[in-house]
N, CA, C, O and CB atoms as a CASP TS submission, in Angstrom:
PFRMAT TS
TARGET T0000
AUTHOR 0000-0000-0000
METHOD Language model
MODEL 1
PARENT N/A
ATOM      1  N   UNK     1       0.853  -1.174   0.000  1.00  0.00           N
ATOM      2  CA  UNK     1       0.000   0.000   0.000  1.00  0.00           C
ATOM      3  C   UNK     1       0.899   1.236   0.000  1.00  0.00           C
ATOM      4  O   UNK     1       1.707   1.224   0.928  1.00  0.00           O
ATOM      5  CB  UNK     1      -0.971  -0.002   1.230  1.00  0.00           C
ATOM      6  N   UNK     2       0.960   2.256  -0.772  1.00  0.00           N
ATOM      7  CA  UNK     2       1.287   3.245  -0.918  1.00  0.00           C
ATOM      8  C   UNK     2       1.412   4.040   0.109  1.00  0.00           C
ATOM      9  O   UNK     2       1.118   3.537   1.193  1.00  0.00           O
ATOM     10  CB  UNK     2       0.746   3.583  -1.636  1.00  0.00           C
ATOM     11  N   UNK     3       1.855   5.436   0.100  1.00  0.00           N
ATOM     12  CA  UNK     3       1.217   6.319   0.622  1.00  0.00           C
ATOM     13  C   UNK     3      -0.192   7.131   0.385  1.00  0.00           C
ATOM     14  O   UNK     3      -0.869   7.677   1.256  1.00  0.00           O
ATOM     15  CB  UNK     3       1.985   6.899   0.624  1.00  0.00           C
ATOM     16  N   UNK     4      -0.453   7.066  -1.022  1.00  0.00           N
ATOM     17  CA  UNK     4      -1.584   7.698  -1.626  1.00  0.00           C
ATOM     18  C   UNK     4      -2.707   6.520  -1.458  1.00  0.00           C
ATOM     19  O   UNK     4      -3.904   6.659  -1.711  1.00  0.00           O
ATOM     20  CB  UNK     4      -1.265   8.188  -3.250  1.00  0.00           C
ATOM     21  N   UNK     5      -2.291   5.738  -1.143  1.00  0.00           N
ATOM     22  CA  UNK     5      -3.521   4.566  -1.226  1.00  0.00           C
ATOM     23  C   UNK     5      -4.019   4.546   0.196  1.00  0.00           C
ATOM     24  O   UNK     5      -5.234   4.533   0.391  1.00  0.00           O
ATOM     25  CB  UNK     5      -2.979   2.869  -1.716  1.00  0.00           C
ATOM     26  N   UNK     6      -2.975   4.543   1.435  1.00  0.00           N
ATOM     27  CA  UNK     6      -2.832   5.181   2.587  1.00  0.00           C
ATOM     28  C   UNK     6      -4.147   6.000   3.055  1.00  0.00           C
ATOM     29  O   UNK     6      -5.170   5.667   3.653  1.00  0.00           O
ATOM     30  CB  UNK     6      -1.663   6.022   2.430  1.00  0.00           C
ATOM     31  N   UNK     7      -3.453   7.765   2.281  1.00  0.00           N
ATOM     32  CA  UNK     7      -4.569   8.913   2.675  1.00  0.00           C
ATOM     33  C   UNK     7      -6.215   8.322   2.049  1.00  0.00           C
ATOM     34  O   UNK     7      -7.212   8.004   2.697  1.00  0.00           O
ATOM     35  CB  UNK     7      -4.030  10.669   1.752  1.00  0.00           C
ATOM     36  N   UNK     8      -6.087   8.333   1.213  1.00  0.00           N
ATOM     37  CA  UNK     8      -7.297   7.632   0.469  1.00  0.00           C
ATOM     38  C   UNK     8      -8.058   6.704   1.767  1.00  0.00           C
ATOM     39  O   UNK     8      -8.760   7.178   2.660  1.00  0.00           O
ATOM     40  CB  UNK     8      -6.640   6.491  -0.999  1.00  0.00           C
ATOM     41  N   UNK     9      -7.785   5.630   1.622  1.00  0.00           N
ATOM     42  CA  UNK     9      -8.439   4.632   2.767  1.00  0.00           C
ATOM     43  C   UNK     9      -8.757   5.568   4.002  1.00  0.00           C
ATOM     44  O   UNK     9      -9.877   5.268   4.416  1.00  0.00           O
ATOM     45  CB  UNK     9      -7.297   3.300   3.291  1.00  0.00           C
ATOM     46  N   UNK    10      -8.160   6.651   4.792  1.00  0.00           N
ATOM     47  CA  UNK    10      -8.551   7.525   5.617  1.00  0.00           C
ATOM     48  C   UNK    10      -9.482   8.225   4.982  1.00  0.00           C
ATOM     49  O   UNK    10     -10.652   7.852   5.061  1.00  0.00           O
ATOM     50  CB  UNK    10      -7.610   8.235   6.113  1.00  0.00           C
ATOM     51  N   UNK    11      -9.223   9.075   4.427  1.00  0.00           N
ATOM     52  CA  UNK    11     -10.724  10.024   3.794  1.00  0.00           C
ATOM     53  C   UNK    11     -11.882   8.990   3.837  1.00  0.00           C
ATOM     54  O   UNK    11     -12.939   9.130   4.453  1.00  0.00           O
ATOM     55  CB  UNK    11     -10.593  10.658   1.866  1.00  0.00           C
ATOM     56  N   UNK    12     -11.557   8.072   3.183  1.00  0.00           N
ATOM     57  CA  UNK    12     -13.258   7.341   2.994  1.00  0.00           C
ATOM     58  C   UNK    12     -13.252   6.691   4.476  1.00  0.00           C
ATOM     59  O   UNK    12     -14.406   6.814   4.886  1.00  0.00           O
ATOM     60  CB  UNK    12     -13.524   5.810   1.438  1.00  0.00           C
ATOM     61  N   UNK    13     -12.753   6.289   5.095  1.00  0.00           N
ATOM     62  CA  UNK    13     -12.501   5.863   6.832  1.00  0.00           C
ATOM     63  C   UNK    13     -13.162   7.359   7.639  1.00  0.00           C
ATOM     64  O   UNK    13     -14.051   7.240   8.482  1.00  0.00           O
ATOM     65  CB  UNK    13     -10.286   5.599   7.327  1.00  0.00           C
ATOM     66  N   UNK    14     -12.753   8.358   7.362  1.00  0.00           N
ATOM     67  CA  UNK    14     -13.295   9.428   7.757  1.00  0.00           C
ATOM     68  C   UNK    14     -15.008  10.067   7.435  1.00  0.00           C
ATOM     69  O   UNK    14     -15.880  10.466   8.207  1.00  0.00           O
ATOM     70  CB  UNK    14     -12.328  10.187   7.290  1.00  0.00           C
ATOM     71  N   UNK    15     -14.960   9.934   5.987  1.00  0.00           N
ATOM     72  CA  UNK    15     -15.983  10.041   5.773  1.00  0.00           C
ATOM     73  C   UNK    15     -17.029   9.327   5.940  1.00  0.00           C
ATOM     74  O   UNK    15     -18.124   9.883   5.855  1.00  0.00           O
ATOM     75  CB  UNK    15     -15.920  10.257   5.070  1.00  0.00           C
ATOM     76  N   UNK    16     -16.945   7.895   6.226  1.00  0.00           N
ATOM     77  CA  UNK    16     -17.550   6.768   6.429  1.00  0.00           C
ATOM     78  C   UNK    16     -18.195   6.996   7.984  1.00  0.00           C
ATOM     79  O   UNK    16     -19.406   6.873   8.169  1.00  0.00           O
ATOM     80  CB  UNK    16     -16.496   5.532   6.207  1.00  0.00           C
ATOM     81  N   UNK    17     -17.264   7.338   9.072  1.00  0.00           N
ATOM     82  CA  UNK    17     -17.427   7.659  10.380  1.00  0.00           C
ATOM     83  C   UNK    17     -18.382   8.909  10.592  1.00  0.00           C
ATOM     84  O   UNK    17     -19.521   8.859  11.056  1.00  0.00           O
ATOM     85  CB  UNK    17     -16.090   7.872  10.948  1.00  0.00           C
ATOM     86  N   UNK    18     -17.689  10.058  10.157  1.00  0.00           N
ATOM     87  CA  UNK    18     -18.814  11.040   9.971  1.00  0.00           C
ATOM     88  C   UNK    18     -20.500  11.342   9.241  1.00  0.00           C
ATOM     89  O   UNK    18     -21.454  11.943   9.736  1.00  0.00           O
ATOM     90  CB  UNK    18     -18.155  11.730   9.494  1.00  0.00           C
ATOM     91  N   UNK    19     -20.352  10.586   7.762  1.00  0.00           N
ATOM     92  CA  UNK    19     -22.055  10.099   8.024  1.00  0.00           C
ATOM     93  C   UNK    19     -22.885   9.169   8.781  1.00  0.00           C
ATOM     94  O   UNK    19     -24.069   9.395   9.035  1.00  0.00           O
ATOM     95  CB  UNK    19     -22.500   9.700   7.075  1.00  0.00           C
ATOM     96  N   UNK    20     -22.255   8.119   9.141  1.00  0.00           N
ATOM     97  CA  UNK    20     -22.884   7.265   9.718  1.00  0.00           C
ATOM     98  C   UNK    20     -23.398   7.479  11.285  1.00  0.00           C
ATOM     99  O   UNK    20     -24.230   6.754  11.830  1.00  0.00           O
ATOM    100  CB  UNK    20     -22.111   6.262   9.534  1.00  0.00           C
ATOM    101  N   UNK    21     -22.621   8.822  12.010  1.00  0.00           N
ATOM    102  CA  UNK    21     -22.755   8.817  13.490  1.00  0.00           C
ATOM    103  C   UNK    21     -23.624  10.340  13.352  1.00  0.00           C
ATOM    104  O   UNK    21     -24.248  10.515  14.399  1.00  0.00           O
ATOM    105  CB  UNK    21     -21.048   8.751  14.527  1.00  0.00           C
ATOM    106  N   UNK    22     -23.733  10.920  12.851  1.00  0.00           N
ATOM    107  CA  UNK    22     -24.151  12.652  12.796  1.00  0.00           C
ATOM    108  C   UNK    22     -25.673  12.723  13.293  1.00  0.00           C
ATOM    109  O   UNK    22     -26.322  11.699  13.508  1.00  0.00           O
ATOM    110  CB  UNK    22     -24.070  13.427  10.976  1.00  0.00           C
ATOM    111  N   UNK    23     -26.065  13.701  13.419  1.00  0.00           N
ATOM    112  CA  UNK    23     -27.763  13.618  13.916  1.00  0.00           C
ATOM    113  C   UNK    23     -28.519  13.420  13.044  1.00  0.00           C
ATOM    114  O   UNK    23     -29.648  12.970  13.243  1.00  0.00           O
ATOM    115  CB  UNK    23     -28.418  14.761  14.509  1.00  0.00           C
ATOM    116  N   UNK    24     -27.956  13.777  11.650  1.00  0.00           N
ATOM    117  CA  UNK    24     -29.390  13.722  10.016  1.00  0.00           C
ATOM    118  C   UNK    24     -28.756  12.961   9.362  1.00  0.00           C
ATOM    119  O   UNK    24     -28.709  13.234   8.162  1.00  0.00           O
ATOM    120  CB  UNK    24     -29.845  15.253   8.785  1.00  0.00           C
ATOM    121  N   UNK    25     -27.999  11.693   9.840  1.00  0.00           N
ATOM    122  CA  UNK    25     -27.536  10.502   8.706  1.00  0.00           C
ATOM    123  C   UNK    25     -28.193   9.944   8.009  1.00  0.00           C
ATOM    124  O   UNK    25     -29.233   9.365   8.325  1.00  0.00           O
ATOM    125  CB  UNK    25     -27.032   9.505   9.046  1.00  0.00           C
ATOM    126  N   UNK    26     -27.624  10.022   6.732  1.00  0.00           N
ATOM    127  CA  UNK    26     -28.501   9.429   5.701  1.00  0.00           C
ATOM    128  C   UNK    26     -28.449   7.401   5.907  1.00  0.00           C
ATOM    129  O   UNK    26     -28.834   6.615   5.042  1.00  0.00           O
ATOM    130  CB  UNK    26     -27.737  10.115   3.950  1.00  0.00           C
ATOM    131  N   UNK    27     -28.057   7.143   6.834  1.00  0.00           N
ATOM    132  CA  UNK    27     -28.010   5.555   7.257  1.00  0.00           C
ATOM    133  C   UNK    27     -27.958   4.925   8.298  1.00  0.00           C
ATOM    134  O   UNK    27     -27.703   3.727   8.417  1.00  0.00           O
ATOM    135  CB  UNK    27     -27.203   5.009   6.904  1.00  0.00           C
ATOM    136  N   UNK    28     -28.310   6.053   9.511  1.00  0.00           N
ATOM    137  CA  UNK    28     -28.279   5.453  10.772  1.00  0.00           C
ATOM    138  C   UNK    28     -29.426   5.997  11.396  1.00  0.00           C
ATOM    139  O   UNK    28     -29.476   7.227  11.414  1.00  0.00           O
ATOM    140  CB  UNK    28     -27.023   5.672  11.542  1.00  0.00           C
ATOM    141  N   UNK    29     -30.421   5.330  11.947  1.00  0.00           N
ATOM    142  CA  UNK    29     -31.628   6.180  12.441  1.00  0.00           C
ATOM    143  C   UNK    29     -31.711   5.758  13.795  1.00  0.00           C
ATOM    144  O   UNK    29     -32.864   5.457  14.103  1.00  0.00           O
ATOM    145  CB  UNK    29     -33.062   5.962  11.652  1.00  0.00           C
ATOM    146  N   UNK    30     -30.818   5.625  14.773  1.00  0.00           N
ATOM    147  CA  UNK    30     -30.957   5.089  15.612  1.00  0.00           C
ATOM    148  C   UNK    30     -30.139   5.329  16.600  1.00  0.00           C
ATOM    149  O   UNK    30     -29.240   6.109  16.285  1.00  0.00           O
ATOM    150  CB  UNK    30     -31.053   4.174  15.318  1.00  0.00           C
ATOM    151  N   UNK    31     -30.101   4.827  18.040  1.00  0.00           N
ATOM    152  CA  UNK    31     -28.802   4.318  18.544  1.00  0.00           C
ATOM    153  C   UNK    31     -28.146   3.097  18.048  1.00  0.00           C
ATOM    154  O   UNK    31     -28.774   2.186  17.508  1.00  0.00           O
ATOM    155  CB  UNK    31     -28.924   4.121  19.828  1.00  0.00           C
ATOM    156  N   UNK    32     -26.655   3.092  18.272  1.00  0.00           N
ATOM    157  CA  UNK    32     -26.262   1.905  18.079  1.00  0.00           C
ATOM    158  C   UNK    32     -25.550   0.817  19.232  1.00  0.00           C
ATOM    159  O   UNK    32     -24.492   0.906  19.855  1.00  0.00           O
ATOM    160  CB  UNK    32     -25.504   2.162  17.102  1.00  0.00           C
ATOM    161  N   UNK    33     -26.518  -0.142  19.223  1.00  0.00           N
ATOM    162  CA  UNK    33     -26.254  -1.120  20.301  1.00  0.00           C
ATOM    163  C   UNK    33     -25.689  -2.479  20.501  1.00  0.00           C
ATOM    164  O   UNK    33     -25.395  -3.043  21.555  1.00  0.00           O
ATOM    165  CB  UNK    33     -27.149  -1.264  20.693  1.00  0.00           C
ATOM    166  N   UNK    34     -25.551  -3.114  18.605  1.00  0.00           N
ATOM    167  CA  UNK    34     -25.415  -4.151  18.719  1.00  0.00           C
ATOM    168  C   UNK    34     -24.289  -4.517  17.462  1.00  0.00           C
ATOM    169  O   UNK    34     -24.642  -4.179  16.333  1.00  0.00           O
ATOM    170  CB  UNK    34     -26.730  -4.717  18.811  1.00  0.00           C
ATOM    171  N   UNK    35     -22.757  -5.289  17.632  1.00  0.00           N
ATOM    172  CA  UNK    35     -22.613  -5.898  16.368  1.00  0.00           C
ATOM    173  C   UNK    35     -23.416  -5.604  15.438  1.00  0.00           C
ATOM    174  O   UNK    35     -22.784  -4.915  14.637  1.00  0.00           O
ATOM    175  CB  UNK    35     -22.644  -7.072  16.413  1.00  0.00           C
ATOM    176  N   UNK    36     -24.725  -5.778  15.010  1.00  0.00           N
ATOM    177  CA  UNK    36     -25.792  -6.100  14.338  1.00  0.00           C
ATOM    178  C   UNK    36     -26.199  -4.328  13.645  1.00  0.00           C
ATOM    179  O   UNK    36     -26.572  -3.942  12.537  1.00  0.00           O
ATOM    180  CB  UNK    36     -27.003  -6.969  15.509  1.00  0.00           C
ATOM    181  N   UNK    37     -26.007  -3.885  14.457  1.00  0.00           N
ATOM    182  CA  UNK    37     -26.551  -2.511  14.144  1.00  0.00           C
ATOM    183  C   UNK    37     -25.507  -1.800  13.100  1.00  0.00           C
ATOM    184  O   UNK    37     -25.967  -1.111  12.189  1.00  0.00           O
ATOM    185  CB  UNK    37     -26.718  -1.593  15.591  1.00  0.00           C
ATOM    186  N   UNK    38     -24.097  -1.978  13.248  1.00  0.00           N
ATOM    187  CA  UNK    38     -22.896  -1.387  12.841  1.00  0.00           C
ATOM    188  C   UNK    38     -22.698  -2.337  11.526  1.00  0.00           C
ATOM    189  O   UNK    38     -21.988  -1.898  10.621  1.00  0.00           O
ATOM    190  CB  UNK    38     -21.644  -1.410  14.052  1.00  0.00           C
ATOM    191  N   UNK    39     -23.044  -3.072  11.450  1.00  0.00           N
ATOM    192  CA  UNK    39     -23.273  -4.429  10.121  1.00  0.00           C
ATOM    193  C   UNK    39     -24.195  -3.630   9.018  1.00  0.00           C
ATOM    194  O   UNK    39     -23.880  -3.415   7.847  1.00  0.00           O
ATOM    195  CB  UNK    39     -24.396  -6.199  10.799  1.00  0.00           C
ATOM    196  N   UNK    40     -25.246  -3.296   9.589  1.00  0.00           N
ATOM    197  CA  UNK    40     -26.264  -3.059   9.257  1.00  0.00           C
ATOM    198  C   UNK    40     -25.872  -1.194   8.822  1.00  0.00           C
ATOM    199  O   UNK    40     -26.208  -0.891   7.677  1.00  0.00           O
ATOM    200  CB  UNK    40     -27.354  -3.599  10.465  1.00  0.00           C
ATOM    201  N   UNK    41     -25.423  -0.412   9.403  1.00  0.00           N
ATOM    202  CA  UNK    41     -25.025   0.508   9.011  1.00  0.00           C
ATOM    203  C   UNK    41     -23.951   0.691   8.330  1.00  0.00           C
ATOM    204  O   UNK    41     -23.966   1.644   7.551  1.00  0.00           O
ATOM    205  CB  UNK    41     -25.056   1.018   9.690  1.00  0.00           C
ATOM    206  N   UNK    42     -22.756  -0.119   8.409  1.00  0.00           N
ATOM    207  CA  UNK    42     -22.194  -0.499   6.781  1.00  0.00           C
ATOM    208  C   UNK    42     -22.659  -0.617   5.917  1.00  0.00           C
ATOM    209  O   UNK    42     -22.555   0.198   5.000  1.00  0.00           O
ATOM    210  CB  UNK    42     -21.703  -1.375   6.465  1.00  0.00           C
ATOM    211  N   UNK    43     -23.415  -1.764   5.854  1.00  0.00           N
ATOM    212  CA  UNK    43     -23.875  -1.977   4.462  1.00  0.00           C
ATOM    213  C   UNK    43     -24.763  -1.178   4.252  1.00  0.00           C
ATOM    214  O   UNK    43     -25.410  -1.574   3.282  1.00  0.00           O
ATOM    215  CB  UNK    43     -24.330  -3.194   4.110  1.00  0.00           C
ATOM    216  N   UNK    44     -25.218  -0.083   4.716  1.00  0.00           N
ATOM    217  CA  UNK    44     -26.266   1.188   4.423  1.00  0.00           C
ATOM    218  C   UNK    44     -25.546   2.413   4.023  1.00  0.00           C
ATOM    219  O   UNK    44     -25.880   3.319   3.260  1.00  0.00           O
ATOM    220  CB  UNK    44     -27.162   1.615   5.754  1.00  0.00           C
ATOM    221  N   UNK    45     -24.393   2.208   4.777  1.00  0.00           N
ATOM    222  CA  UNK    45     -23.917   3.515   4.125  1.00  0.00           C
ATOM    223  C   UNK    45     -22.672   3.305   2.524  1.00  0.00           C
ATOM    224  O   UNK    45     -22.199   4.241   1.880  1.00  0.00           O
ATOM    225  CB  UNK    45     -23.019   4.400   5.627  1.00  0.00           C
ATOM    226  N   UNK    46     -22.429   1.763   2.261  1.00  0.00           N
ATOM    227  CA  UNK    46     -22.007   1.306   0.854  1.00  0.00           C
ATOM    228  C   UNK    46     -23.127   1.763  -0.246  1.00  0.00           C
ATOM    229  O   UNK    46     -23.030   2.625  -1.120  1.00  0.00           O
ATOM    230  CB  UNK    46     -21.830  -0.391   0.834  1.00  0.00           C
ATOM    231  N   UNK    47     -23.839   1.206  -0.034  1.00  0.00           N
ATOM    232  CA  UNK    47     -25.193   1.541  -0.752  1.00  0.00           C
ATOM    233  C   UNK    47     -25.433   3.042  -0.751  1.00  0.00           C
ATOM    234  O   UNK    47     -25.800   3.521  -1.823  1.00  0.00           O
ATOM    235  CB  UNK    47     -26.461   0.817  -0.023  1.00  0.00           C
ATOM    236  N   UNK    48     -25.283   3.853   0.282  1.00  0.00           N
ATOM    237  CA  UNK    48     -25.504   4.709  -0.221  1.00  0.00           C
ATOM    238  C   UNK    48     -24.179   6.100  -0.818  1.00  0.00           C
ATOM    239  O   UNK    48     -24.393   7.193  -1.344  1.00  0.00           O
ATOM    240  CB  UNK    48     -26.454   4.908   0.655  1.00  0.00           C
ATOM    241  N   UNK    49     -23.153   5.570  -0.522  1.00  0.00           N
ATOM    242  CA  UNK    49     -22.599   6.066  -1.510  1.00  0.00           C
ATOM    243  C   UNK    49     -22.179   5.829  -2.270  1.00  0.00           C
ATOM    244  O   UNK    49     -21.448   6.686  -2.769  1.00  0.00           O
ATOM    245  CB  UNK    49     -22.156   6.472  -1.463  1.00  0.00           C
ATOM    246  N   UNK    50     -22.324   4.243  -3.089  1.00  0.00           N
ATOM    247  CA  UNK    50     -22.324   4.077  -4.276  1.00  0.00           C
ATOM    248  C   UNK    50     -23.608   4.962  -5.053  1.00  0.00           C
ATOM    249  O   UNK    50     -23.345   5.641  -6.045  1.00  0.00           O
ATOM    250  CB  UNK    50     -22.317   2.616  -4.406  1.00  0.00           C
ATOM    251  N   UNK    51     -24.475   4.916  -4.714  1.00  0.00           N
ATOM    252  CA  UNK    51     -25.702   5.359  -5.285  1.00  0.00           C
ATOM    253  C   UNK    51     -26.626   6.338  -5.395  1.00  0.00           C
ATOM    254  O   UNK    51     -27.388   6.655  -6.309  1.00  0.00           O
ATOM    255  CB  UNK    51     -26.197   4.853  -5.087  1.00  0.00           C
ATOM    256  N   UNK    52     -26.365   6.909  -3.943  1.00  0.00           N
ATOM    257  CA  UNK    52     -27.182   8.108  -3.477  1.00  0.00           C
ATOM    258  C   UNK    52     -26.920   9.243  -3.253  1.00  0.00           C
ATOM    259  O   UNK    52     -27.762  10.140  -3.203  1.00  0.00           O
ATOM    260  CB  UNK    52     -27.635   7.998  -2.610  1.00  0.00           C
ATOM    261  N   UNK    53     -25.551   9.400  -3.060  1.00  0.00           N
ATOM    262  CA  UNK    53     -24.718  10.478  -2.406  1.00  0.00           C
ATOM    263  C   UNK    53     -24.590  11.393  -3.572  1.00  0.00           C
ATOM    264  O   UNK    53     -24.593  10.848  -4.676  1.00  0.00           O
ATOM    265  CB  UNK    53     -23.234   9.982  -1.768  1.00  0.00           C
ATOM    266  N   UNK    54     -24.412  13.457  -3.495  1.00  0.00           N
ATOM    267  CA  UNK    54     -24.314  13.579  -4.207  1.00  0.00           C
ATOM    268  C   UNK    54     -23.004  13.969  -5.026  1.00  0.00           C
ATOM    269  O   UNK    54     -22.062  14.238  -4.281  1.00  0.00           O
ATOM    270  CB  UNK    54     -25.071  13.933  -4.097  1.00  0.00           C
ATOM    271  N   UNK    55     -22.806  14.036  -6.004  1.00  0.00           N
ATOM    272  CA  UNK    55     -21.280  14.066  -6.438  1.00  0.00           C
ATOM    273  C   UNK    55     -20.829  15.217  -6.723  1.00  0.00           C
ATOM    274  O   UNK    55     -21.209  15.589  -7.833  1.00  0.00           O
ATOM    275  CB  UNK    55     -20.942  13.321  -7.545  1.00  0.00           C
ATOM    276  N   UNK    56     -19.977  16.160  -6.020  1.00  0.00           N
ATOM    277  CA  UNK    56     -19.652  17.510  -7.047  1.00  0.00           C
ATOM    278  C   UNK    56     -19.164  17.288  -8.612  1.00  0.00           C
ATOM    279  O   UNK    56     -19.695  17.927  -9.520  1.00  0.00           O
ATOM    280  CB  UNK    56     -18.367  18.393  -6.359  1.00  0.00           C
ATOM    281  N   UNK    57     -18.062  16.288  -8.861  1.00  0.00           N
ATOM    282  CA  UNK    57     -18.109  16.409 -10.332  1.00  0.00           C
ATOM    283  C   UNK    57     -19.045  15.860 -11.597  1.00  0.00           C
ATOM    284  O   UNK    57     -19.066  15.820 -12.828  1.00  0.00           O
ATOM    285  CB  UNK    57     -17.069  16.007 -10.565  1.00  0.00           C
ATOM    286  N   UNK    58     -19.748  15.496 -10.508  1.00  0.00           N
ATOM    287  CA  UNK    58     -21.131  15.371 -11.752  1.00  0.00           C
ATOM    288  C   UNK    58     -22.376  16.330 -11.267  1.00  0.00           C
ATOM    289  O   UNK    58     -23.564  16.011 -11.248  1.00  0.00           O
ATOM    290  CB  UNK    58     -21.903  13.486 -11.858  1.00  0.00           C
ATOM    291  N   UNK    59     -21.799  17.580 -10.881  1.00  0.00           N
ATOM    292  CA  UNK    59     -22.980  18.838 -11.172  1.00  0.00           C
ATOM    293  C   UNK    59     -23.336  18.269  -9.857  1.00  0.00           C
ATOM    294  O   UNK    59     -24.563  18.355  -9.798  1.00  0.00           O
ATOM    295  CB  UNK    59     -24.325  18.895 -12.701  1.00  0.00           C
ATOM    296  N   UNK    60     -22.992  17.855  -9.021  1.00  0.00           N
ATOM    297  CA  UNK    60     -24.229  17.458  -7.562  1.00  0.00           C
ATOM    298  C   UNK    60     -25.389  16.567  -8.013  1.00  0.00           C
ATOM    299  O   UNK    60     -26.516  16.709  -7.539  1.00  0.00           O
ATOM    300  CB  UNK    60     -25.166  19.024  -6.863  1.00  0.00           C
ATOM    301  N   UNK    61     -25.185  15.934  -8.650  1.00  0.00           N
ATOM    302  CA  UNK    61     -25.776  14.494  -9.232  1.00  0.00           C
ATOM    303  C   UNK    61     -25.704  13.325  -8.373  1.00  0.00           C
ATOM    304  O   UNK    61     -24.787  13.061  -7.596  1.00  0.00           O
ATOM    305  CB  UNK    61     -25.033  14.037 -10.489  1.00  0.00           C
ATOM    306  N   UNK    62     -26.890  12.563  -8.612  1.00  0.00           N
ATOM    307  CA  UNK    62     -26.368  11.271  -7.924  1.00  0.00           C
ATOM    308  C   UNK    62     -25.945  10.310  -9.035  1.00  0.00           C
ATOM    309  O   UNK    62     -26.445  10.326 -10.160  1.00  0.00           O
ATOM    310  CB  UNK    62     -27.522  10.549  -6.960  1.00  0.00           C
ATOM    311  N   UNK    63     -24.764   9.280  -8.540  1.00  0.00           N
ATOM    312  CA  UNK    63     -24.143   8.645  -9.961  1.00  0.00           C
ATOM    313  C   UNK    63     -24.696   7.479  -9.854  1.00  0.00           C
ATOM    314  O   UNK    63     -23.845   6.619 -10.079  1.00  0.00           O
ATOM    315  CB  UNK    63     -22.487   8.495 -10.199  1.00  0.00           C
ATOM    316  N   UNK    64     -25.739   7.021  -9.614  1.00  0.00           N
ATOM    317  CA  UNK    64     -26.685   6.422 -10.069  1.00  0.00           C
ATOM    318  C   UNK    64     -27.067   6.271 -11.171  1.00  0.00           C
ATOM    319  O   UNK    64     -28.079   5.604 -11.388  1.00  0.00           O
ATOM    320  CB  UNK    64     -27.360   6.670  -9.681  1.00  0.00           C
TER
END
């Protein structure tokens, strides 16, 4: 692993942490209490930024 491959894996490690815990997350509606919940909010927040999120270089588009 690089260094650039490095920062990379942090940004999305960062960004990953910061939507998922915030008060208006687009993938966590809840407390979180269980293994189960943090599973479950992974795979909610993959999904949604493969799909939902919006993109500045596509005009604030979703790349959907």
């Amino acid at each position: 692993m690089t260094a650039r491959d490095n920062a990379l894996a942090e940004t999305t490690i960062r960004l990953y942490k910061t939507e998922s815990i915030r008060e208006d997350s687009p993938v966590c509606n809840g407390p979180i209490g269980t293994l189960a919940d943090v599973e479950h909010i992974a795979c909610a927040w993959v999904s949604w930024y493969d799909s939902a999120r919006l993109m500045g270089r596509l005009g604030r588009r979703r790349p959907g």
